[in-house]
C-alpha positions in Angstrom: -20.5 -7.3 -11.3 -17.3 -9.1 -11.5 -18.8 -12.4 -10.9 -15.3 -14.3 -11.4 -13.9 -12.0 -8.1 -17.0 -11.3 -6.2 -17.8 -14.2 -4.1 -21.3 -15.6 -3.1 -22.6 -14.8 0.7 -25.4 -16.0 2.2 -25.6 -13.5 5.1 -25.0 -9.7 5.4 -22.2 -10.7 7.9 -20.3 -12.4 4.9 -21.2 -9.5 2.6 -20.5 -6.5 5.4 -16.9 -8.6 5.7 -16.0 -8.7 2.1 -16.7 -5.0 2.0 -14.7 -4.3 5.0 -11.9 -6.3 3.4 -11.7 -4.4 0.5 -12.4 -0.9 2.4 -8.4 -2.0 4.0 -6.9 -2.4 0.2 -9.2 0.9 -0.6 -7.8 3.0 1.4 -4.4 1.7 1.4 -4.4 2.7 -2.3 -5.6 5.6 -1.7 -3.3 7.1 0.8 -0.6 6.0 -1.7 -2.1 7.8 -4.2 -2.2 10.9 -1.6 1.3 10.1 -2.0 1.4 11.1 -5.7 -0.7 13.9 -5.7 1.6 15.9 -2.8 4.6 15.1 -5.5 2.3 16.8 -8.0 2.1 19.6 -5.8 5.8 20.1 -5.3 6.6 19.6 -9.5 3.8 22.0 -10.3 5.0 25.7 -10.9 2.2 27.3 -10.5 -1.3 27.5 -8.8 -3.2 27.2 -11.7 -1.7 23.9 -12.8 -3.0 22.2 -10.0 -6.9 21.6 -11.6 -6.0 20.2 -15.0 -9.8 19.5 -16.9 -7.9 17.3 -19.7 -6.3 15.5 -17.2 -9.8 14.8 -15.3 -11.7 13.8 -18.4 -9.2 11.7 -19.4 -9.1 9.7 -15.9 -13.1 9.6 -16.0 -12.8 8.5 -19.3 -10.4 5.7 -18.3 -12.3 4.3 -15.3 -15.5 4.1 -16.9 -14.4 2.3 -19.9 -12.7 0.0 -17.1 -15.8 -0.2 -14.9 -17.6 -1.2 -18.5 -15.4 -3.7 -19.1 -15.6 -5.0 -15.7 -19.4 -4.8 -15.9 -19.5 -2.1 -12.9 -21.9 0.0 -12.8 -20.2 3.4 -15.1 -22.6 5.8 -13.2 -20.8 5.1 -9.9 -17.5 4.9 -11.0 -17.5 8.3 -12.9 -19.6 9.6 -9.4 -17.1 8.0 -7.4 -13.8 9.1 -9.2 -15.1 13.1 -9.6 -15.5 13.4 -5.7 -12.1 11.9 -5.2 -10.7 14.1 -7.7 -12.2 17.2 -6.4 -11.1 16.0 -2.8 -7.1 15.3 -3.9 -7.0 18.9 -6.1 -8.3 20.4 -3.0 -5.7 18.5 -0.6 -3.4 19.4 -3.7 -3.9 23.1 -3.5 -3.4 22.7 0.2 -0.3 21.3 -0.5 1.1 23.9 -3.4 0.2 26.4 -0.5 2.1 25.1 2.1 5.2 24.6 0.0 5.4 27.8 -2.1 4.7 29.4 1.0 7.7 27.7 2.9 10.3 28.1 0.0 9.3 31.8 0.1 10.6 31.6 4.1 
């Protein structure tokens, strides 16, 4: 635990607040992210392109090293970040879809 960010509560009230807090910032990253990955989708050439395993290692890689540092728990960060990924390639496919399909109209 980041002790130097994560601040003391003395009820579940304080704590369930903190972790709404940060649920706002969460998912405001996230949809901007979203953002990103329907540019990948429109860059890409070709279906196949869309899951890249090199690329996944290397983000997993990269956020548990940063969760180590951190002194997060490495377990639910790699957990964590491999659902999301497998959630934004799907929405990504989704996306390659809809677009090759429309230029082709």
């Amino acid at each position: 635990m980041n002790k130097a960010t994560v601040q003391h509560c003395e009820t579940m009230a304080e704590v369930r607040q903190h972790i709404d807090a940060l649920d706002d910032r969460i998912v405001a990253l996230l949809a901007e992210r979203s953002g990103y990955v329907a540019q990948a989708a429109r860059i890409k050439q070709r279906a196949d392109q869309v899951h890249d395993q090199q690329r996944i290692d290397f983000i997993v890689d990269r956020v548990k090293a940063m969760a180590r540092e951190r002194g997060a728990p490495e377990a639910v960060m790699e957990a964590t970040y491999r659902a999301m990924i497998d959630a934004f390639i799907e929405f990504e496919r989704g996306e390659f879809t809809r677009l090759k399909e429309g230029a082709g109209s």
